[in-house]
N, C-alpha and C positions, 0 to 999 in steps of 0.2 A: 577370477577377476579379469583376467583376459593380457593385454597390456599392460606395463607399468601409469598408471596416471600419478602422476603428484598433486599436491594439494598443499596449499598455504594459506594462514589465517594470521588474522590478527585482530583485534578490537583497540581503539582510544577512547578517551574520552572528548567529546566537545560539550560539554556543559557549560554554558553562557559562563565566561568570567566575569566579576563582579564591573560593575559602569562601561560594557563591550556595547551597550544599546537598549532597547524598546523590549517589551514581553505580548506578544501578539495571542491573544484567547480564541480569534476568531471574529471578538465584539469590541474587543477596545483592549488599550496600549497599557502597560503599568511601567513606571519609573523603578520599582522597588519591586523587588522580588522575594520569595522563597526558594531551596532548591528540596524537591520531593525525596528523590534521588538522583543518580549520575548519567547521565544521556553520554549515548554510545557511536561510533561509528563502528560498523563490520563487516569486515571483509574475506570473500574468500576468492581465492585464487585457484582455478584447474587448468593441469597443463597433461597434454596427450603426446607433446614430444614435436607436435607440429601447429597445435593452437593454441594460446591460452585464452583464457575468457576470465574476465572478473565483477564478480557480483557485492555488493553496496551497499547495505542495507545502513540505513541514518536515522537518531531517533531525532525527527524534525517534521513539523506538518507536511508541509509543501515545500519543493524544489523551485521557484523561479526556472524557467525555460532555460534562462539564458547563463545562469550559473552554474544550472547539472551542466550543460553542453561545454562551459568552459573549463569545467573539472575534468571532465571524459576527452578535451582534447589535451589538455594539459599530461594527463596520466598516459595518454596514447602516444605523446611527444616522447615522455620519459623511458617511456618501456618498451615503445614499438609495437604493441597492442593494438591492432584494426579498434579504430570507435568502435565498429559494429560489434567486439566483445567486450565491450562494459557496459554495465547496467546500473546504473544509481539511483536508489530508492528511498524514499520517504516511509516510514511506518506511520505516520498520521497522527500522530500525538498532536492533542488542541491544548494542551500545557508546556507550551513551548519557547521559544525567541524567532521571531521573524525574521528571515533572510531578505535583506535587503537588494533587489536585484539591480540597484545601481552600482553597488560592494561602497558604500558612503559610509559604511557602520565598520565598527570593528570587529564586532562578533561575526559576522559575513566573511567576511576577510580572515579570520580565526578559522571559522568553520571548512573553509574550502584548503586552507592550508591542513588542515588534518584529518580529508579523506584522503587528500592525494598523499599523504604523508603513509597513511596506514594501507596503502596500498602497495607503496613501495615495499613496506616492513613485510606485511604478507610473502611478497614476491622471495623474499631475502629469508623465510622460512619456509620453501617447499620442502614437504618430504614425501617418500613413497603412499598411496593409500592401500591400503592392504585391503578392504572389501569399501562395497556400498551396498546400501539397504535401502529403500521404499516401502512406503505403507500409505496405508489411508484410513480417515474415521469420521467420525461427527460428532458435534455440540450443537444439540438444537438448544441448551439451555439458552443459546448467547448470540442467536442470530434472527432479528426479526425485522419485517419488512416494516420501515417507517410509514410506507403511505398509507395511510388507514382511510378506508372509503366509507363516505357518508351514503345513508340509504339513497339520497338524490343524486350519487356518485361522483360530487364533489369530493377532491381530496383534502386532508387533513394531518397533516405533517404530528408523528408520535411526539415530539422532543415539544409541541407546544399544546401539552395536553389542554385540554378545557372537560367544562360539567357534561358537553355531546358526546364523548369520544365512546362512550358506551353501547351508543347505539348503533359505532363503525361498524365493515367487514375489514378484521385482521389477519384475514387467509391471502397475501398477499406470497409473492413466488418468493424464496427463500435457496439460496446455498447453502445448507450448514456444514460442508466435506471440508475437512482438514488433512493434508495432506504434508509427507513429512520424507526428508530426504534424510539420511546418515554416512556419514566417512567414518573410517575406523584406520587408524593409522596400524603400523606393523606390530604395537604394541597391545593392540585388540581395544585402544580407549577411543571413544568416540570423538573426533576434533572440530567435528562442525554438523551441527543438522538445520538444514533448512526447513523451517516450519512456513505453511500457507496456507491461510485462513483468514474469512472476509468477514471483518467485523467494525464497525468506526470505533476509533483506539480514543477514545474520549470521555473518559471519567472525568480525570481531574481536571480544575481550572483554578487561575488563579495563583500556580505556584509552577516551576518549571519541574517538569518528570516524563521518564519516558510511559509512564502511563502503563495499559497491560501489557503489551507487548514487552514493557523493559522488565518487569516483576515474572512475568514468566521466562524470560531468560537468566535471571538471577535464578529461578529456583532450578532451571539446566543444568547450570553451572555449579549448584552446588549439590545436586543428584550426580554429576558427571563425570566434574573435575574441572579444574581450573585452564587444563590446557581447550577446554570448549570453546569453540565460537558458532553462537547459535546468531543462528539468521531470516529474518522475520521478514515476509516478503509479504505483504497485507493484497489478500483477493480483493476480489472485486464486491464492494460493497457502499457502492453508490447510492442503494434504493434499502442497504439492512443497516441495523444496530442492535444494539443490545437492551432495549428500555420496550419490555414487554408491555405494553399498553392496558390489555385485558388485568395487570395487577395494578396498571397505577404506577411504573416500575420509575417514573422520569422524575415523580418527587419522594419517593419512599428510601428509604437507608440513608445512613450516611456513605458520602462518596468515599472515604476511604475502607469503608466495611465493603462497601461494591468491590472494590479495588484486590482488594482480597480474596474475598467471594470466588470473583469473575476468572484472577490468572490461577487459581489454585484450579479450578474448572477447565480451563485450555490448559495448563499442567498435565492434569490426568489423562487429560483426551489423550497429548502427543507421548506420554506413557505408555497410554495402550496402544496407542497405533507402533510404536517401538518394539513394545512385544510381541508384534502378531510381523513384524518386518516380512518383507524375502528379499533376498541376494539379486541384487541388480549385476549381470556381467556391463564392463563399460570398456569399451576397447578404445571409445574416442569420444572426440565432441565438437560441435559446430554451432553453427549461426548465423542469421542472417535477418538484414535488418531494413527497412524502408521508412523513408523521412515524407512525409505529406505536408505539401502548404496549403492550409487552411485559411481561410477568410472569418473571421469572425464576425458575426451576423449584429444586424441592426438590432435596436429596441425596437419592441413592438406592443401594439397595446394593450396585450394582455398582463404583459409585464409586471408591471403594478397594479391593476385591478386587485378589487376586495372581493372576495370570494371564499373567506376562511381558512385559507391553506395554514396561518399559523395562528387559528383559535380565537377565544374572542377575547384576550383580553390583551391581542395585538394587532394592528393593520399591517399590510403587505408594504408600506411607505416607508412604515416605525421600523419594522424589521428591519429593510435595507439602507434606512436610515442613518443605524447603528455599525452596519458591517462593514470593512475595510478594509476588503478584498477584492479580487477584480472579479469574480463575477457575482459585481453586486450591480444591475441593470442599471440601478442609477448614472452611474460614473463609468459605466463602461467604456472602452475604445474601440476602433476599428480596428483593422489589420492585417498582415497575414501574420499568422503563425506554426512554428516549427515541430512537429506534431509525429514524431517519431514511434515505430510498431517493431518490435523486434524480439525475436522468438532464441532460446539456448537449447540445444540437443545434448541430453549427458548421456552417454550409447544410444544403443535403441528402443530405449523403454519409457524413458525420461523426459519431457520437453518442459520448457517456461519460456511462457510466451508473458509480455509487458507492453504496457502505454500509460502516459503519462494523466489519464483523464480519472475522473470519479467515474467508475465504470459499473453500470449497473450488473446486477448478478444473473440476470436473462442472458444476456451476451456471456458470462462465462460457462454458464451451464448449456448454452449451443455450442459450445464451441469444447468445450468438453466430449458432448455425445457424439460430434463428429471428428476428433482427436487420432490420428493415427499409433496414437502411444499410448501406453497402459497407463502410465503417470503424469498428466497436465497439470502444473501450474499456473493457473493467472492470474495476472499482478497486475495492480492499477499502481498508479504513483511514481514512474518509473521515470527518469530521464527528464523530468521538466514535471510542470503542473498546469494541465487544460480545464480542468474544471467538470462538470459534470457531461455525462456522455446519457441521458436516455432513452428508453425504445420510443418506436414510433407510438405505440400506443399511453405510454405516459404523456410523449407529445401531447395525445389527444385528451387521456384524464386532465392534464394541468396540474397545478402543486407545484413545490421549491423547485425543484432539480431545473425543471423546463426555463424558467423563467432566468435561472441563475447559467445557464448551459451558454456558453460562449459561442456553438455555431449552431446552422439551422439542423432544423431535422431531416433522421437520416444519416446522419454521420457516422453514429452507434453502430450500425447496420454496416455502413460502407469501411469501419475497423474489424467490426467481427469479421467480416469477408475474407480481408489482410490477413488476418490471424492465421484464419483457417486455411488460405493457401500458404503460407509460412509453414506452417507446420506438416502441410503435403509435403513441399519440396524438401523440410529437415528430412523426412523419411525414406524419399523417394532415393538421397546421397546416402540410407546408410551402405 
């Protein structure tokens, strides 16, 4: 193992308490709710004696900018934690409650009081780790590229299927690597595995849950042990999903049979990727992080143009008509915004790199192949929420992402960059 590292976890719950606020789908607000199951905050904590670093994972759609960055300073007040070692993440669940980024609401105000809470409780149970482990696997069942290209190569967004979509090309570029970190305390029980895997965490609606990611952490924890804190660090999967086109997959089953289906499937994956592990040595760990002011770009008249991107038996108007989010071009604003890249080193084998944007899976699989580390991480969702990040070339297809993409093109590109020298220089210290 190398060094002593410590490790501390903890999980709470922030499950909307009952009249805390609004239930946000994506499309519109609900007064009354259900609750699916119990939405988590998880936290882990690594300390090498000379840094710690702590990682966040929230079963919550989206972070507002301005409320991760106030939590990560709030917890860096308390503990004396460089910002640049926290990371607070979103897993992406669209069956959720809306963070209100002015904290007007009370579940906002809930919410932020019980990541910082559970961070401190972390801190307040480190104990030795005895090894760590790494692996890697795939699930192609559960990762496919939403843009389906029409013969004329217009796109054609999966989730708004129509009677054309048959005549798509669905070989669209694809992540499906799952990758999987383990602690094992001195008692040889596992106390936390980082799972990462890029998928939109979006079955249910209409009730609050943490969706897949929270059901496969349930079945962790009960394959594991209770002292588990699994942690779910959602790739990059701004251009994939899970709704196979070529079956029809976006109106066939019931969503809770999917729901089933789909985490008992990432289940098995991060199983086998567990048993095939190997022994990570971790002497230390570091990090390093850069904050970009971004402008966010004008409407432009592609924007709204009809051109089928969501089928026919909706206009590109009705869509964004309905949505009430900010990168819905309607309503957009100007500005700058705070748009933070920052990379974690666990020894030398180890990196995770994050940003805050819907990050397409092209830029994680570049950034991958040129990775100084056997095991990369990348994580969209991180520390705020910028919205969609496309390549230049989606720029040029057209479809949702571009249209809904807060800054111009190119940005994508000008992150990946970031990325990839972060992760030079993690290397270059060890």
């Amino acid at each position: 193992m190398g060094k002593n590292i410590l490790a501390g976890v903890y999980r709470c719950e922030i499950t909307p308490p009952a009249g805390t606020g609004e239930v946000h789908e994506g499309k519109s607000n609900l007064l009354e709710y259900k609750v699916e199951s119990p939405m988590y905050a998880n936290v882990l904590v690594l300390d090498d004696g000379k840094k710690q670093a702590v990682i966040i994972s929230t079963d919550i759609c989206v972070i507002p900018v301005n409320i991760a960055l106030e939590i990560i300073s709030e917890i860096s007040q308390l503990t004396g934690i460089p910002k640049e070692g926290i990371s607070l993440h979103a897993t992406h669940t669209h069956a959720f409650q809306w963070l209100d980024k002015n904290k007007q609401d009370l579940y906002t105000q809930y919410y932020c009081r019980q990541v910082v809470t559970a961070v401190i409780q972390a801190l307040q149970r480190k104990q030795l780790v005895s090894a760590v482990y790494a692996g890697r696997g795939e699930n192609k069942e559960l990762v496919f590229n939403r843009r389906l290209k029409r013969p004329d190569g217009r796109i054609l967004m999966n989730f708004m299927y129509d009677e054309n979509a048959d005549s798509c090309d669905f070989s669209g570029i694809t992540d499906p690597e799952l990758l999987a970190i383990c602690f094992e305390d001195v008692h040889k029980r596992l106390i936390s595995i980082i799972w990462n895997f890029g998928n939109h965490n979006n079955i249910l609606s209409g009730v609050i849950s943490p969706d897949q990611s929270g059901h496969v952490n349930r079945k962790l924890i009960k394959a594991y042990g209770e002292q588990l804190v699994p942690i779910f660090l959602i790739g990059a999967c701004g251009n994939e999903n899970w709704i196979d086109a070529s079956k029809h997959d976006a109106k066939n089953d019931d969503s809770y049979q999917k729901l089933e289906r789909f985490s008992d499937s990432i289940f098995k994956t991060i199983q086998n990727v567990i048993g095939k592990m190997e022994s990570i040595n971790v002497d230390d760990i570091d990090y390093i992080s850069e904050t970009l002011m971004l402008t966010r770009r004008e409407k432009n008249d592609y924007d709204l143009c009809e051109d089928g991107t969501f089928g026919s038996q909706m206009t590109t108007k009705e869509f964004f008509a309905i949505d009430k989010t900010e990168d819905n071009p309607i309503t957009r604003e100007g500005g700058e915004f705070e748009f933070r890249v920052n990379a974690l080193r666990i020894g030398s084998d180890i990196a995770i790199t994050a940003n805050p944007s819907e990050y397409f899976c092209d830029f994680a699989l570049e950034i991958k192949r040129n990775s100084p580390f056997k095991f990369t991480l990348v994580c969209e969702l991180a520390n705020g929420w910028a919205g969609y990040l496309p390549t230049e070339y989606a720029w040029e297809e057209g479809g949702y992402e571009p249209r809904a993409s807060w800054f111009i093109k190119g940005t994508g590109e000008r992150v990946t960059e970031i990325h990839k020298m972060q992760l030079a220089k993690l290397k270059e210290n060890v």
